[in-house]
N, C-alpha and C positions, 0 to 999 in steps of 0.2 A: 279587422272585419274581412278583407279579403284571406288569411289565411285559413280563418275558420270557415267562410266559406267555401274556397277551396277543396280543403281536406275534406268537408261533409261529400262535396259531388265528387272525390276521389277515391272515399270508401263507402258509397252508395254507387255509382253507376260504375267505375272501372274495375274494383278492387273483387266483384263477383264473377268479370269478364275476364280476367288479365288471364288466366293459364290458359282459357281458349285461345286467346291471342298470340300466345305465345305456341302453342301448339299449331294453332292451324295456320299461322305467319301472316294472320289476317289481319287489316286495315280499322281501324275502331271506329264505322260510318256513323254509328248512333252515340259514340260518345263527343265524337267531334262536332255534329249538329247541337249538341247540349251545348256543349262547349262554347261553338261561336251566341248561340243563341243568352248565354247566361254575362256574354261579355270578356271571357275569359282572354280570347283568341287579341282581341282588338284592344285591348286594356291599354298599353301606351300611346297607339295612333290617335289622331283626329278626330275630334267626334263631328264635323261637315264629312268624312270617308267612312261615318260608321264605324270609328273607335269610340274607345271607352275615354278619352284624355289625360288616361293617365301617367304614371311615370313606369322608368325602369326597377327603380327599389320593387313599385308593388308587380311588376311582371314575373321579375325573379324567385318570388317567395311564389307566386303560381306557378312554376314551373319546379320551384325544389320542393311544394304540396303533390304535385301529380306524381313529380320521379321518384316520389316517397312510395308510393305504391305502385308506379311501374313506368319506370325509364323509358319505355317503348312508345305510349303515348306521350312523355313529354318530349322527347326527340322531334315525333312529328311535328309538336307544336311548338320548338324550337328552330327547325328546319322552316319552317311556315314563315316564322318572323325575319330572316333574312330575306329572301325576292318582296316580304311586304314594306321591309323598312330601305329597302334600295329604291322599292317603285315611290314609296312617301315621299323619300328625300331629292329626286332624281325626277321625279316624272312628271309629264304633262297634266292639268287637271283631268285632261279627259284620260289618260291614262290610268290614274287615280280612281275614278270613276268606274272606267269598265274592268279594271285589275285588280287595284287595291279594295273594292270592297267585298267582293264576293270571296276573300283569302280571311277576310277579319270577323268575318260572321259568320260560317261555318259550311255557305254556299259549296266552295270550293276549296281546294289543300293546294298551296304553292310549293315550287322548288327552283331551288338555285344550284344553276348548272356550271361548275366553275370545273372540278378536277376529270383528269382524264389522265388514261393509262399511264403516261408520261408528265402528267403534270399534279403532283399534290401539293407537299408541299412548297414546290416551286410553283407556284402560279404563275410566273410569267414563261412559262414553259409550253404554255397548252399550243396546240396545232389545229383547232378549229377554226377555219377559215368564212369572213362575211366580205361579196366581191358586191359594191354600189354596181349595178347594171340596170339601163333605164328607169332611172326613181323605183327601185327597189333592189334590197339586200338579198343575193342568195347564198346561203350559207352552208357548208360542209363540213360535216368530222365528225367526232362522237365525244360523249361524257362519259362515266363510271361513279358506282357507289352515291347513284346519285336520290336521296332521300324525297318520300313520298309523291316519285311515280310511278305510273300503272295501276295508280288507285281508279275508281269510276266518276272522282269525283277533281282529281289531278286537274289544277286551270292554269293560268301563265307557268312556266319557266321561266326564269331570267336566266339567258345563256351569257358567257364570256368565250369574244372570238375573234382573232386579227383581222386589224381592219385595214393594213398597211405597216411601213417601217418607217422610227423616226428619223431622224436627222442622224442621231450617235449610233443608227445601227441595232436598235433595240426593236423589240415588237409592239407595234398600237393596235393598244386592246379597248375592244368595246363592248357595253352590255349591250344586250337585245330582249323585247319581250316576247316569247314566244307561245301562242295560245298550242295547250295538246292537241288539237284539232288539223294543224299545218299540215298541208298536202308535204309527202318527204321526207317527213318527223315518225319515226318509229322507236319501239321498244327493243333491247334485245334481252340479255339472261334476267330473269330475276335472281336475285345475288343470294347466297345463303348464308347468313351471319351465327358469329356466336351467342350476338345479344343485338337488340332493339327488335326481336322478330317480329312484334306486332307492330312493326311501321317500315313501310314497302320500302327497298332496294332495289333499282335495274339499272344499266347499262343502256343509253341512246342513241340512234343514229340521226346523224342530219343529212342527206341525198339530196342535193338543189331544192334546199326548203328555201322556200319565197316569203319574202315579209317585205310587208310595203314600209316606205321608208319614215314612217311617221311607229313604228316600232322599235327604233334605236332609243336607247333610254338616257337621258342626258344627252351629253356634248361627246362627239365621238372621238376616241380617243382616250375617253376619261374614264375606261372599264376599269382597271386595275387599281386607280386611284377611288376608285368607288366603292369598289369593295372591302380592299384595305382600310377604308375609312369608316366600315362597317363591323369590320373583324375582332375590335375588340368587344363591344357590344355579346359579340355569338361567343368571346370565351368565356365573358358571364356567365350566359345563361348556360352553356354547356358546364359551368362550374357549378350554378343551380342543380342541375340534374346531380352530380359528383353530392352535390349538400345533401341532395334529395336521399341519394340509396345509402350515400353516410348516416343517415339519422333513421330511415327505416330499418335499416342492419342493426343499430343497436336497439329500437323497440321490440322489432323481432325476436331476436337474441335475448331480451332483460325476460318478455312474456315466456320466453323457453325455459331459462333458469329458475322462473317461480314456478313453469306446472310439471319439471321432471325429475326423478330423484334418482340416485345410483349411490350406492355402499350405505344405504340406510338414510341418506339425507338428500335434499332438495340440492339442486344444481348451484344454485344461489350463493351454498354456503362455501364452495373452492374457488379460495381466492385466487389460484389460476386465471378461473372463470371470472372472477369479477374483476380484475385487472384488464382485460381484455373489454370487456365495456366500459371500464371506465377510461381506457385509451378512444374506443369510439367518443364516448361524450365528449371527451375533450379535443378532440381532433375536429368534430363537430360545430363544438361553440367559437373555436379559431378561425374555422373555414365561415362559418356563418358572418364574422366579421368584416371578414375579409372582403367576402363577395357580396355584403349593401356597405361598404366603405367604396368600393368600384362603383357598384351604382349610381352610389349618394355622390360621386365625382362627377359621372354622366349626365346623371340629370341636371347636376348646376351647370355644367359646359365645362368643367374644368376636367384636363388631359388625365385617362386611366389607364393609359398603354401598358405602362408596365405592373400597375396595381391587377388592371384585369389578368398579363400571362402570368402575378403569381397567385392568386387567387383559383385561377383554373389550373395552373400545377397542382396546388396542394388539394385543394379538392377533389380532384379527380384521382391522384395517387393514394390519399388517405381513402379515397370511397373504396377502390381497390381493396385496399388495405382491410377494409372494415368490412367488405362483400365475403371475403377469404376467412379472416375470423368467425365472422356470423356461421359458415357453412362448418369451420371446425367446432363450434359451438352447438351446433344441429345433429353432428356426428352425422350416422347413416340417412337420415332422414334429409342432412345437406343437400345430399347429390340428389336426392328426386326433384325432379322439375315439379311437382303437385306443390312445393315448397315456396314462394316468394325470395329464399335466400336464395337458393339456386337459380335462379332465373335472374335474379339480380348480379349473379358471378359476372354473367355473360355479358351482359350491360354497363358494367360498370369498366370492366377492357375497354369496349368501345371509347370511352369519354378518353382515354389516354390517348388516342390516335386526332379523334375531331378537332376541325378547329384550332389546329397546329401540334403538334406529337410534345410528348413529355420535352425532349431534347430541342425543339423549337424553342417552346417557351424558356427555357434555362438556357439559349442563345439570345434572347430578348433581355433579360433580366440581366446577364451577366454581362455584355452590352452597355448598360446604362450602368451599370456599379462602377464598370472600369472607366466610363467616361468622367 
Protein backbone atom coordinates (compact mmCIF):
# COMPACT_ATOMS: atom_id res chain seq x y z
CA UNK A 1 0.00 0.00 0.00
CA UNK A 2 2.49 2.44 0.74
CA UNK A 3 4.53 1.81 -2.39
CA UNK A 4 1.73 2.04 -4.60
CA UNK A 5 0.85 5.01 -3.00
CA UNK A 6 3.97 6.52 -3.24
CA UNK A 7 4.74 5.88 -6.80
CA UNK A 8 1.05 7.44 -7.80
CA UNK A 9 2.10 10.96 -5.96
CA UNK A 10 5.50 10.58 -7.57
CA UNK A 11 4.27 10.31 -11.14
CA UNK A 12 1.40 12.67 -10.56
CA UNK A 13 2.81 15.68 -8.64
CA UNK A 14 6.84 15.39 -9.15
CA UNK A 15 7.39 13.58 -12.28
CA UNK A 16 5.66 16.72 -14.34
CA UNK A 17 7.86 19.19 -12.25
CA UNK A 18 11.27 17.35 -11.92
CA UNK A 19 13.19 19.04 -15.24
CA UNK A 20 11.97 22.45 -13.79
CA UNK A 21 13.62 21.59 -10.89
CA UNK A 22 16.34 20.52 -11.99
CA UNK A 23 16.74 23.34 -14.31
CA UNK A 24 15.96 26.15 -12.25
CA UNK A 25 17.93 24.43 -8.95
CA UNK A 26 14.57 25.23 -7.41
CA UNK A 27 13.24 23.78 -3.92
CA UNK A 28 9.96 21.53 -4.61
CA UNK A 29 7.66 23.99 -1.96
CA UNK A 30 4.26 22.36 -3.32
CA UNK A 31 5.48 19.04 -3.46
CA UNK A 32 6.91 18.86 0.01
CA UNK A 33 3.60 20.35 1.42
CA UNK A 34 1.78 17.32 -0.25
CA UNK A 35 4.25 15.48 0.98
CA UNK A 36 4.17 16.23 4.70
CA UNK A 37 0.52 16.44 4.45
CA UNK A 38 -0.14 12.80 2.89
CA UNK A 39 2.11 11.39 5.72
CA UNK A 40 5.07 10.72 3.76
CA UNK A 41 7.62 12.97 5.65
CA UNK A 42 6.63 11.70 9.23
CA UNK A 43 5.90 7.86 8.42
CA UNK A 44 8.61 6.38 11.03
CA UNK A 45 8.16 9.04 13.92
CA UNK A 46 5.68 9.19 16.59
CA UNK A 47 2.29 9.74 15.87
CA UNK A 48 2.00 12.09 19.83
CA UNK A 49 4.95 14.45 17.32
CA UNK A 50 2.66 14.05 14.24
CA UNK A 51 4.28 11.02 12.68
CA UNK A 52 2.92 8.46 10.97
CA UNK A 53 4.18 5.35 13.48
CA UNK A 54 5.58 3.64 11.27
CA UNK A 55 8.74 1.83 10.55
CA UNK A 56 11.93 2.07 8.70
CA UNK A 57 11.20 -1.00 5.92
CA UNK A 58 8.04 1.22 4.91
CA UNK A 59 10.20 4.76 5.02
CA UNK A 60 12.76 3.19 2.73
CA UNK A 61 10.47 1.93 -0.07
CA UNK A 62 9.16 5.84 0.09
CA UNK A 63 12.12 7.13 -0.54
CA UNK A 64 13.40 4.51 -3.22
CA UNK A 65 9.42 5.30 -4.89
CA UNK A 66 10.30 9.14 -5.01
CA UNK A 67 14.29 8.64 -6.12
CA UNK A 68 12.54 6.50 -8.73
CA UNK A 69 11.57 9.56 -10.52
CA UNK A 70 13.83 12.08 -8.99
CA UNK A 71 16.66 11.80 -6.65
CA UNK A 72 16.60 15.47 -5.96
CA UNK A 73 13.30 15.44 -4.02
CA UNK A 74 14.17 12.27 -2.27
CA UNK A 75 17.64 13.71 -0.90
CA UNK A 76 15.74 16.56 0.57
CA UNK A 77 13.53 14.17 2.17
CA UNK A 78 16.36 12.14 3.25
CA UNK A 79 18.32 15.06 4.49
CA UNK A 80 15.02 16.06 6.50
CA UNK A 81 14.97 12.72 8.35
CA UNK A 82 18.46 13.03 10.13
CA UNK A 83 17.99 16.54 12.43
CA UNK A 84 14.18 14.87 12.85
CA UNK A 85 15.38 11.47 14.09
CA UNK A 86 18.38 13.04 16.26
CA UNK A 87 15.66 15.73 17.76
CA UNK A 88 13.11 12.31 18.35
CA UNK A 89 15.65 10.39 19.88
CA UNK A 90 17.82 13.11 21.88
CA UNK A 91 15.29 15.86 22.61
CA UNK A 92 13.29 17.53 25.09
CA UNK A 93 9.49 17.01 24.85
CA UNK A 94 9.20 20.55 24.32
CA UNK A 95 11.86 20.35 21.81
CA UNK A 96 9.88 17.68 20.08
CA UNK A 97 7.11 19.95 19.99
CA UNK A 98 8.34 23.15 18.66
CA UNK A 99 11.12 21.18 16.22
CA UNK A 100 10.19 18.01 15.47
CA UNK A 101 6.77 18.52 14.25
CA UNK A 102 6.74 21.11 11.95
CA UNK A 103 9.99 19.06 9.90
CA UNK A 104 7.42 15.87 9.73
CA UNK A 105 4.49 17.51 8.27
CA UNK A 106 5.53 19.50 5.67
CA UNK A 107 5.56 22.98 7.83
CA UNK A 108 9.03 23.29 7.57
CA UNK A 109 12.57 21.26 5.81
CA UNK A 110 15.29 20.56 8.38
CA UNK A 111 19.04 20.20 8.06
CA UNK A 112 21.82 18.66 9.74
CA UNK A 113 24.82 20.56 10.01
CA UNK A 114 27.72 18.25 10.61
CA UNK A 115 30.55 18.63 7.62
CA UNK A 116 32.81 21.60 7.07
CA UNK A 117 35.64 22.47 4.79
CA UNK A 118 37.92 20.35 7.03
CA UNK A 119 35.66 17.91 8.29
CA UNK A 120 33.82 15.10 6.23
CA UNK A 121 34.50 12.31 6.42
CA UNK A 122 36.32 12.74 9.47
CA UNK A 123 33.86 14.10 11.61
CA UNK A 124 35.67 14.53 14.54
CA UNK A 125 37.57 17.01 12.72
CA UNK A 126 35.13 19.81 12.51
CA UNK A 127 36.31 23.45 14.12
CA UNK A 128 33.06 24.94 15.07
CA UNK A 129 33.15 26.13 18.23
CA UNK A 130 30.08 26.52 21.19
CA UNK A 131 31.64 28.74 24.46
CA UNK A 132 28.77 28.18 27.70
CA UNK A 133 28.83 32.07 28.61
CA UNK A 134 26.16 33.14 31.15
CA UNK A 135 23.47 30.32 30.61
CA UNK A 136 23.79 30.51 27.06
CA UNK A 137 25.94 28.96 24.12
CA UNK A 138 27.65 31.22 21.61
CA UNK A 139 28.74 29.56 18.76
CA UNK A 140 31.36 30.22 15.87
CA UNK A 141 32.44 28.59 12.54
CA UNK A 142 30.95 27.51 9.48
CA UNK A 143 29.40 24.34 7.66
CA UNK A 144 29.45 23.29 3.95
CA UNK A 145 27.39 21.28 1.34
CA UNK A 146 25.04 21.55 3.76
CA UNK A 147 21.39 20.04 2.32
CA UNK A 148 18.05 21.97 2.28
CA UNK A 149 19.18 25.32 3.39
CA UNK A 150 18.22 28.60 2.13
CA UNK A 151 14.96 27.24 1.23
CA UNK A 152 11.93 29.84 2.60
CA UNK A 153 10.74 27.21 4.44
CA UNK A 154 14.50 25.97 6.13
CA UNK A 155 13.41 25.49 10.26
CA UNK A 156 16.03 24.01 13.01
CA UNK A 157 19.49 23.05 12.00
CA UNK A 158 20.89 20.59 14.19
CA UNK A 159 24.56 21.97 14.28
CA UNK A 160 27.67 19.73 15.58
CA UNK A 161 30.34 22.01 17.52
CA UNK A 162 33.09 21.67 20.31
CA UNK A 163 32.23 22.03 23.35
CA UNK A 164 35.56 21.49 25.20
CA UNK A 165 38.40 18.75 25.49
CA UNK A 166 38.36 15.47 27.01
CA UNK A 167 40.51 13.99 29.40
CA UNK A 168 42.54 11.75 26.38
CA UNK A 169 42.90 14.94 24.54
CA UNK A 170 40.30 14.41 22.07
CA UNK A 171 37.46 16.97 21.11
CA UNK A 172 33.88 17.22 22.91
CA UNK A 173 31.36 17.52 20.58
CA UNK A 174 27.98 18.51 20.85
CA UNK A 175 24.66 18.94 18.93
CA UNK A 176 22.84 22.13 19.05
CA UNK A 177 19.32 23.30 17.74
CA UNK A 178 19.43 25.98 15.74
CA UNK A 179 16.22 27.86 14.53
CA UNK A 180 17.29 29.81 10.89
CA UNK A 181 16.09 32.73 12.37
CA UNK A 182 19.39 33.18 14.85
CA UNK A 183 20.67 36.65 15.13
CA UNK A 184 24.54 35.62 13.58
CA UNK A 185 23.47 32.72 11.48
CA UNK A 186 23.97 33.49 7.77
CA UNK A 187 23.98 31.85 4.40
CA UNK A 188 27.02 32.04 2.29
CA UNK A 189 27.50 30.41 -1.57
CA UNK A 190 24.81 28.31 -2.86
CA UNK A 191 26.85 25.38 -3.93
CA UNK A 192 26.48 24.15 -7.51
CA UNK A 193 26.12 20.38 -8.10
CA UNK A 194 26.27 17.83 -10.55
CA UNK A 195 23.04 16.24 -9.21
CA UNK A 196 20.29 16.60 -6.57
CA UNK A 197 19.86 20.34 -8.14
CA UNK A 198 16.34 20.34 -7.16
CA UNK A 199 17.29 20.38 -3.42
CA UNK A 200 19.11 23.56 -2.03
CA UNK A 201 23.01 23.38 -1.13
CA UNK A 202 24.93 26.35 0.76
CA UNK A 203 27.58 27.04 2.83
CA UNK A 204 26.91 28.78 6.74
CA UNK A 205 28.18 30.98 8.79
CA UNK A 206 27.93 31.05 12.59
CA UNK A 207 29.34 34.96 13.94
CA UNK A 208 28.50 34.86 17.90
CA UNK A 209 25.12 33.11 17.25
CA UNK A 210 23.38 33.10 20.72
CA UNK A 211 21.27 30.09 21.70
CA UNK A 212 19.99 29.81 25.13
CA UNK A 213 20.95 26.98 26.91
CA UNK A 214 18.05 24.83 26.79
CA UNK A 215 19.04 24.33 22.77
CA UNK A 216 21.78 21.93 23.50
CA UNK A 217 20.28 18.60 22.23
CA UNK A 218 20.97 15.68 24.62
CA UNK A 219 23.79 15.44 27.09
CA UNK A 220 26.73 17.65 26.10
CA UNK A 221 29.27 15.95 25.00
CA UNK A 222 27.38 13.25 23.29
CA UNK A 223 27.39 15.08 19.79
CA UNK A 224 29.41 12.67 17.99
CA UNK A 225 28.16 9.77 19.63
CA UNK A 226 24.81 10.95 18.41
CA UNK A 227 25.16 11.08 15.31
CA UNK A 228 27.15 8.13 14.60
CA UNK A 229 24.33 6.41 16.18
CA UNK A 230 22.28 7.69 13.49
CA UNK A 231 24.51 7.10 10.51
CA UNK A 232 23.69 3.96 9.70
CA UNK A 233 20.08 4.57 9.56
CA UNK A 234 21.07 7.70 6.50
CA UNK A 235 23.09 4.77 4.58
CA UNK A 236 19.89 3.13 4.21
CA UNK A 237 18.03 5.43 3.09
CA UNK A 238 20.76 6.97 0.93
CA UNK A 239 20.95 3.20 -0.40
CA UNK A 240 17.07 3.75 -1.02
CA UNK A 241 17.60 6.54 -3.36
CA UNK A 242 20.80 4.24 -5.17
CA UNK A 243 17.48 1.56 -5.39
CA UNK A 244 15.37 4.26 -6.54
CA UNK A 245 17.40 5.49 -9.93
CA UNK A 246 18.54 1.64 -10.19
CA UNK A 247 15.10 0.52 -10.94
CA UNK A 248 14.05 3.78 -12.72
CA UNK A 249 17.13 3.39 -15.19
CA UNK A 250 15.98 0.18 -16.13
CA UNK A 251 12.16 1.10 -16.65
CA UNK A 252 13.33 3.92 -18.70
CA UNK A 253 15.68 2.04 -20.67
CA UNK A 254 13.16 -1.30 -21.27
CA UNK A 255 10.16 1.76 -22.33
CA UNK A 256 13.23 3.09 -24.90
CA UNK A 257 13.98 -0.32 -26.40
CA UNK A 258 10.18 -1.16 -27.16
CA UNK A 259 9.49 2.39 -28.93
CA UNK A 260 12.95 2.81 -31.09
CA UNK A 261 14.28 0.90 -33.89
CA UNK A 262 17.57 1.09 -35.90
CA UNK A 263 18.90 -1.56 -38.92
CA UNK A 264 15.29 -2.44 -39.45
CA UNK A 265 14.35 -3.78 -35.90
CA UNK A 266 13.26 -2.52 -32.49
CA UNK A 267 16.09 -1.79 -29.95
CA UNK A 268 14.59 -4.65 -27.94
CA UNK A 269 15.94 -7.21 -30.12
CA UNK A 270 20.19 -6.60 -29.58
CA UNK A 271 21.06 -8.57 -27.12
CA UNK A 272 23.68 -6.17 -26.38
CA UNK A 273 20.97 -4.14 -25.23
CA UNK A 274 19.24 -6.56 -23.50
CA UNK A 275 22.02 -7.82 -21.37
CA UNK A 276 22.54 -4.45 -20.14
CA UNK A 277 18.99 -4.50 -18.56
CA UNK A 278 19.04 -7.47 -17.68
CA UNK A 279 22.22 -6.59 -15.36
CA UNK A 280 19.99 -3.55 -14.13
CA UNK A 281 17.18 -6.05 -13.03
CA UNK A 282 19.45 -8.04 -11.42
CA UNK A 283 21.67 -5.65 -9.70
CA UNK A 284 18.21 -4.24 -8.50
CA UNK A 285 16.52 -7.24 -7.03
CA UNK A 286 20.00 -7.76 -5.01
CA UNK A 287 20.23 -4.34 -3.73
CA UNK A 288 16.41 -4.39 -3.00
CA UNK A 289 17.29 -7.16 -0.57
CA UNK A 290 19.81 -6.00 0.80
CA UNK A 291 18.45 -2.56 1.83
CA UNK A 292 14.87 -4.05 3.72
CA UNK A 293 17.22 -6.92 5.25
CA UNK A 294 19.02 -3.59 6.95
CA UNK A 295 15.82 -2.22 7.71
CA UNK A 296 14.12 -5.30 8.81
CA UNK A 297 17.49 -5.42 11.26
CA UNK A 298 16.60 -1.81 12.46
CA UNK A 299 13.41 -1.85 13.09
CA UNK A 300 13.68 -5.08 15.39
CA UNK A 301 16.77 -3.47 17.34
CA UNK A 302 19.02 -5.75 16.03
CA UNK A 303 22.74 -4.14 14.95
CA UNK A 304 22.89 -3.23 10.89
CA UNK A 305 26.36 -1.46 10.86
CA UNK A 306 27.71 -3.40 8.64
CA UNK A 307 24.54 -4.81 6.62
CA UNK A 308 23.62 -1.00 6.08
CA UNK A 309 27.62 0.19 4.66
CA UNK A 310 27.12 -2.85 2.34
CA UNK A 311 23.91 -2.24 1.24
CA UNK A 312 24.65 1.51 0.47
CA UNK A 313 27.94 0.44 -1.40
CA UNK A 314 26.35 -1.66 -3.63
CA UNK A 315 23.44 0.29 -4.35
CA UNK A 316 24.81 3.29 -4.90
CA UNK A 317 27.81 1.87 -7.22
CA UNK A 318 25.27 -0.34 -9.04
CA UNK A 319 22.85 2.89 -9.39
CA UNK A 320 26.00 4.48 -11.05
CA UNK A 321 26.38 1.73 -12.95
CA UNK A 322 22.87 1.52 -14.23
CA UNK A 323 22.47 5.69 -14.61
CA UNK A 324 25.68 5.19 -17.15
CA UNK A 325 24.10 2.21 -19.12
CA UNK A 326 20.49 3.83 -19.18
CA UNK A 327 22.22 7.23 -20.96
CA UNK A 328 24.33 4.62 -23.45
CA UNK A 329 21.08 3.08 -23.96
CA UNK A 330 19.42 6.53 -24.85
CA UNK A 331 22.37 7.22 -27.24
CA UNK A 332 22.16 11.08 -28.22
CA UNK A 333 18.93 11.70 -26.54
CA UNK A 334 21.08 10.50 -23.00
CA UNK A 335 22.97 13.64 -22.72
CA UNK A 336 19.88 16.00 -22.89
CA UNK A 337 18.76 17.07 -19.52
CA UNK A 338 14.87 17.09 -21.06
CA UNK A 339 15.76 13.20 -20.39
CA UNK A 340 15.12 11.65 -16.80
CA UNK A 341 18.34 9.52 -17.62
CA UNK A 342 20.44 12.30 -17.83
CA UNK A 343 19.44 14.00 -14.90
CA UNK A 344 19.72 10.82 -13.12
CA UNK A 345 23.74 10.56 -14.18
CA UNK A 346 24.27 13.52 -11.98
CA UNK A 347 22.52 12.18 -8.97
CA UNK A 348 23.38 9.10 -8.80
CA UNK A 349 27.45 10.42 -8.40
CA UNK A 350 26.27 12.09 -5.65
CA UNK A 351 25.01 8.85 -3.55
CA UNK A 352 28.79 7.54 -3.87
CA UNK A 353 30.21 10.47 -1.83
CA UNK A 354 27.00 10.89 0.97
CA UNK A 355 26.84 9.32 3.97
CA UNK A 356 30.44 8.00 3.87
CA UNK A 357 32.35 7.78 0.24
CA UNK A 358 32.49 4.35 -1.50
CA UNK A 359 36.04 3.63 0.27
CA UNK A 360 34.53 4.49 3.76
CA UNK A 361 32.11 1.97 3.61
CA UNK A 362 34.62 -0.90 2.25
CA UNK A 363 36.82 0.27 5.38
CA UNK A 364 33.65 -0.72 7.57
CA UNK A 365 33.10 -3.90 5.98
CA UNK A 366 36.53 -4.98 5.61
CA UNK A 367 37.01 -4.24 9.24
CA UNK A 368 34.47 -6.57 10.41
CA UNK A 369 35.61 -9.52 7.99
CA UNK A 370 39.01 -9.26 9.36
CA UNK A 371 37.91 -9.23 12.76
Amino acid sequence: MIRDAVRRFAEQEIAPVSERLWEEQEFAYQVWKQAGELGFLGLPYPEEHGGGGGDWLGFTIVLEEIARVDAAVASSMMANSTPASLINNYGTPAQKERYLRPIIDGTQVGCIGLTEPNAGSDAANIQTRAVLRDGQWIINGSKTFITNSGTDITGPIVIAAVTGTRDDGRKEISNFILPSDTAGFSLGRKLQKIGWRGSTTYELFFEDCVLPADHLLGEQGAGLKQTLGNISTGRILIGALGLGILQGSMERSVAYLKDRSAFGKRLEHFQALQFKVADMATHAHAARLMLYDAASRKDAGLSCDVEASMAKLFATERAMEAAHQAIQIHGGNGIMTEYPVARAFGDAKVLEIVEGTSEIQRMIISRQVLS
